[in-house]
N, CA, C and O of each residue as an XYZ file, in Angstrom:
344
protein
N      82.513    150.886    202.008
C      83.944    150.965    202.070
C      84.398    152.227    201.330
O      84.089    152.491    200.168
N      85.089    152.902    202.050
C      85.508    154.178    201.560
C      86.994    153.940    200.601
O      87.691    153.015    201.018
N      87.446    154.569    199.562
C      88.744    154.283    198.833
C      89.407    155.727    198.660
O      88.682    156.696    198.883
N      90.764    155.944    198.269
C      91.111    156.741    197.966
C      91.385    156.747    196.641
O      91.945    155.798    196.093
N      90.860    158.258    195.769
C      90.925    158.094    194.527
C      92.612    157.396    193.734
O      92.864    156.570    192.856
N      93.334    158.180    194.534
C      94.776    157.648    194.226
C      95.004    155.662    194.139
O      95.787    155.187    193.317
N      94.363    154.947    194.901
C      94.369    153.839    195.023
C      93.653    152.879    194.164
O      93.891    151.672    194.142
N      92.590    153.603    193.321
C      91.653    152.968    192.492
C      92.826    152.147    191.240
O      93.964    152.444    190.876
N      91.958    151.116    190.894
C      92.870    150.721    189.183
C      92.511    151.149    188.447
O      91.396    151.656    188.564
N      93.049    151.209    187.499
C      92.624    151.875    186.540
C      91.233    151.732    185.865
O      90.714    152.652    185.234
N      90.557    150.271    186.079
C      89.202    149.871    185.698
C      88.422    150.145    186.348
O      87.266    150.333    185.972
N      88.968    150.287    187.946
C      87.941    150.996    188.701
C      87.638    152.250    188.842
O      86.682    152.733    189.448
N      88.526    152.801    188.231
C      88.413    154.582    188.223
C      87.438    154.917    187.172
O      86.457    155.636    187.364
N      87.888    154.122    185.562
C      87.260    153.861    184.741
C      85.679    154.140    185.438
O      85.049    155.160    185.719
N      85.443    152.851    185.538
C      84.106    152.511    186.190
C      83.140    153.493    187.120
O      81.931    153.685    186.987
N      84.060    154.063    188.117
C      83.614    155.072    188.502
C      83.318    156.294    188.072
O      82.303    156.902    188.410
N      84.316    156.786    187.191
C      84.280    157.838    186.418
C      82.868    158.055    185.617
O      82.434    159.198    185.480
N      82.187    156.958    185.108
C      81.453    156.759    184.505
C      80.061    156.748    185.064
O      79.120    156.823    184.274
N      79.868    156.670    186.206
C      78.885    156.636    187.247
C      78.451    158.021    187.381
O      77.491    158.688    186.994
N      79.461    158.204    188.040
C      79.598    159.497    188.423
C      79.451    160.861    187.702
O      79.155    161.970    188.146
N      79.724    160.467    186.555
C      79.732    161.485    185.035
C      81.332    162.100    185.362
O      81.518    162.637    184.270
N      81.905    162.223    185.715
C      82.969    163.476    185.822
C      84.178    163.101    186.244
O      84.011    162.229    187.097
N      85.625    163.379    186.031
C      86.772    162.840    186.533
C      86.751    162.588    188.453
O      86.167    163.437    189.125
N      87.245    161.709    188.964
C      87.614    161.380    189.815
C      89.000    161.905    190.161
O      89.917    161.613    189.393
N      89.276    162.725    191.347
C      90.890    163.129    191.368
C      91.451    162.114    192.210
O      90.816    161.441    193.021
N      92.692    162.043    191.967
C      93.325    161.220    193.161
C      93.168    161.874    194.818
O      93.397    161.012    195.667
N      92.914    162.871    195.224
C      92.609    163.780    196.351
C      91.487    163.050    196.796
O      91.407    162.747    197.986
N      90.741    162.778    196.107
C      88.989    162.512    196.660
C      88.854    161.430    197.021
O      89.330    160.563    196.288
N      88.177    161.007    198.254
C      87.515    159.610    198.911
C      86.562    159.298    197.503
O      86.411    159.932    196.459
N      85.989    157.972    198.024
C      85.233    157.390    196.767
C      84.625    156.149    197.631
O      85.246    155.183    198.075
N      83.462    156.398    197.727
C      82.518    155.313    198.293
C      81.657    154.630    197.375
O      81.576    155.220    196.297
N      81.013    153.616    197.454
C      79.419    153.296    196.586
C      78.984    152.312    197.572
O      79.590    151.840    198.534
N      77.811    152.103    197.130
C      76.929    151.320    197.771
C      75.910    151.070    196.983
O      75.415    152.048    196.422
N      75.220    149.492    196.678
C      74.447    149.135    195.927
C      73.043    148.636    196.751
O      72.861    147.795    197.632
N      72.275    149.435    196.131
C      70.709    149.513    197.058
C      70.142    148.720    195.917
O      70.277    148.945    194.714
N      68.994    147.031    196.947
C      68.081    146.438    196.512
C      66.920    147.208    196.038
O      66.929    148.350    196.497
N      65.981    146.967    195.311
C      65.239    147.363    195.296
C      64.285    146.786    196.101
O      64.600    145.675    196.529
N      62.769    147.389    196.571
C      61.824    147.131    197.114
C      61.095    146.253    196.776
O      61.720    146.218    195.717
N      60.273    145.403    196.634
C      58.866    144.820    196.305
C      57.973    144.638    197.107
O      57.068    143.809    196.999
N      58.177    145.523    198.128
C      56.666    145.744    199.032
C      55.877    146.483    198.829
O      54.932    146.725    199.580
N      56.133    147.072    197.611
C      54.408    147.880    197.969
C      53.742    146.775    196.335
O      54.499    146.168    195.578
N      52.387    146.817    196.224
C      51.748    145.785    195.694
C      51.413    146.867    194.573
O      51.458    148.086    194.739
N      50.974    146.012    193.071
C      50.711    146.661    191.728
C      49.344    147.429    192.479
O      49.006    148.521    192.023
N      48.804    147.017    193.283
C      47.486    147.528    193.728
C      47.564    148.843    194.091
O      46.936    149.764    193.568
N      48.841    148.965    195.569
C      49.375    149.918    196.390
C      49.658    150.733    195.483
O      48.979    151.722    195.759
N      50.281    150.962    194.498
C      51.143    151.051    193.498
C      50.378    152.810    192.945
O      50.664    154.004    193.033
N      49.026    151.709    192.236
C      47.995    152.667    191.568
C      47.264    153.296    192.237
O      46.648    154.259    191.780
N      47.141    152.812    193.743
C      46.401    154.023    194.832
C      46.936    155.182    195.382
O      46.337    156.179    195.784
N      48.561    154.858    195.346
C      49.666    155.872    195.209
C      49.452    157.154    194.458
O      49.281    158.325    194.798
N      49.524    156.492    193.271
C      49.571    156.991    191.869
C      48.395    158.279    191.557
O      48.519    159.378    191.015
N      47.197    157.553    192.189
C      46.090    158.015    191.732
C      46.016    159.313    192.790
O      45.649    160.431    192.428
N      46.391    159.009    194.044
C      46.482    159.881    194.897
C      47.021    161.355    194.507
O      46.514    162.477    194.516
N      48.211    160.859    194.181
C      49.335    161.801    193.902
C      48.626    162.937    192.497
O      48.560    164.157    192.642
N      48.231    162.316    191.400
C      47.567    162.743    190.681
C      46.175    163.523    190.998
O      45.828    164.529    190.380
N      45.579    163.046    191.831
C      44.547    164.173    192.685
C      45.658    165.495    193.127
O      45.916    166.461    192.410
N      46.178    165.239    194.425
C      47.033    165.848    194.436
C      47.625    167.088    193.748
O      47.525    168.188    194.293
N      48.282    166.927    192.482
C      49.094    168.023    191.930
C      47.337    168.511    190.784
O      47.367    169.701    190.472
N      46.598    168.077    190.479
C      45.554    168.385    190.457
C      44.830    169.522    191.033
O      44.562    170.555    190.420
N      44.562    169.290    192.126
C      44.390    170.752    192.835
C      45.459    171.677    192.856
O      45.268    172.885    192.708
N      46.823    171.061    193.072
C      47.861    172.237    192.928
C      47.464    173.206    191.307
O      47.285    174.415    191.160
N      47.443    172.406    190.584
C      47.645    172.931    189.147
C      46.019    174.090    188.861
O      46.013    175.106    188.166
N      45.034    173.615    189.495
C      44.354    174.230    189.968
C      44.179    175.691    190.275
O      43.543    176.579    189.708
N      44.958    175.669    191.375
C      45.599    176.997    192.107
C      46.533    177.954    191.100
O      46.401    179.133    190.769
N      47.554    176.925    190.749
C      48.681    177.610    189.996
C      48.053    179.086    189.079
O      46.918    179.164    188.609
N      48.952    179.989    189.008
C      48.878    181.389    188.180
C      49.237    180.832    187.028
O      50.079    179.936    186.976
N      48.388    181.506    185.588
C      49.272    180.965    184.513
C      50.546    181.906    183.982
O      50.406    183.121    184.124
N      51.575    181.495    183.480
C      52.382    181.772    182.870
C      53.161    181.915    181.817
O      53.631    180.810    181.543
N      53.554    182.783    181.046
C      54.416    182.118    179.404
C      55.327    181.436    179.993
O      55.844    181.549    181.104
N      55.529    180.456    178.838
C      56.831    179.441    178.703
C      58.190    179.733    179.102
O      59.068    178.917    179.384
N      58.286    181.549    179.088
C      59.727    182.158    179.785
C      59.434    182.073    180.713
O      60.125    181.343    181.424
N      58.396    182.656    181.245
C      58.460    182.530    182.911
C      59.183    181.472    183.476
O      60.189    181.480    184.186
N      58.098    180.035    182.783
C      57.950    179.117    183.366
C      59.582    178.740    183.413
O      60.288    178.688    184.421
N      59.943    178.512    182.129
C      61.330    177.937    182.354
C      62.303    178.889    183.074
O      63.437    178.510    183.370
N      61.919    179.954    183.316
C      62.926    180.870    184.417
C      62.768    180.453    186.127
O      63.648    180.418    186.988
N      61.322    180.165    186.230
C      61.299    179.824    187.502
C      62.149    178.299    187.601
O      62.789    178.036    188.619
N      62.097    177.560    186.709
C      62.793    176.200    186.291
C      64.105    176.232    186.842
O      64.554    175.607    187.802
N      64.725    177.171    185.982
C      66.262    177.733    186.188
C      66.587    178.148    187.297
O      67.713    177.827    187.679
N      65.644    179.091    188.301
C      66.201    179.491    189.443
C      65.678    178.259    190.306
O      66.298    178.155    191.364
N      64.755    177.365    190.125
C      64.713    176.633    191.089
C      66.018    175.425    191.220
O      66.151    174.788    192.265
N      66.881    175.228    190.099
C      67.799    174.161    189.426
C      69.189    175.030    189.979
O      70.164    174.378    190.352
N      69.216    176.226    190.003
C      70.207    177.312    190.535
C      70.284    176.939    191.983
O      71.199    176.149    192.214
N      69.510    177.324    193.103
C      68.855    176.501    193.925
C      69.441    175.482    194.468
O      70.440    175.623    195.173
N      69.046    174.639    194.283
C      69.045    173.124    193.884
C      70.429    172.936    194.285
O      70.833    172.493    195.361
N      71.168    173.366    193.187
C      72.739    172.792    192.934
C      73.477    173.151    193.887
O      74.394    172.544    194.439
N      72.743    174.902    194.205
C      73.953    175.641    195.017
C      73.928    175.565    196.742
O      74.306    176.353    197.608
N      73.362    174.370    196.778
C      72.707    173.620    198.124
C      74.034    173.033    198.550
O      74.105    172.339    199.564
């Protein structure tokens, strides 16, 4: 269900505001939706996942060039730059 920020109460703006991190304007639609969580994959599935994935970035890390800590956190930054400006 979609709302208009103007229409919220005040507890719900509250509420939202808080979710969201940041003011809500009266201009802005305002949706949510509350997602179940899963329990299909098994503690078993779980750790074969896990273990996979960990092979995985394993060989990546492998490969990887090394770098100082500026680098690293610069490539961090432009990848988060990136990211946002998506």
């Amino acid at each position: 269900m979609i709302h208009k920020g103007k229409d919220l109460s005040p507890e719900e703006r509250v509420a939202l505001e808080r979710l969201a991190g940041r003011a809500i304007s009266d201009q802005e639609d305002v949706s949510g939706r509350g997602l179940q969580t899963s329990s299909g994959i098994s503690p078993t599935r779980r750790r074969e996942i896990l273990e996979q994935l960990n092979a995985y970035f394993a060989q990546i890390d492998v490969q990887r060039k090394p770098v100082s800590a500026d680098q690293a956190n610069e490539i961090i930054d432009v990848g988060n730059t990136n990211l946002h400006g998506l």
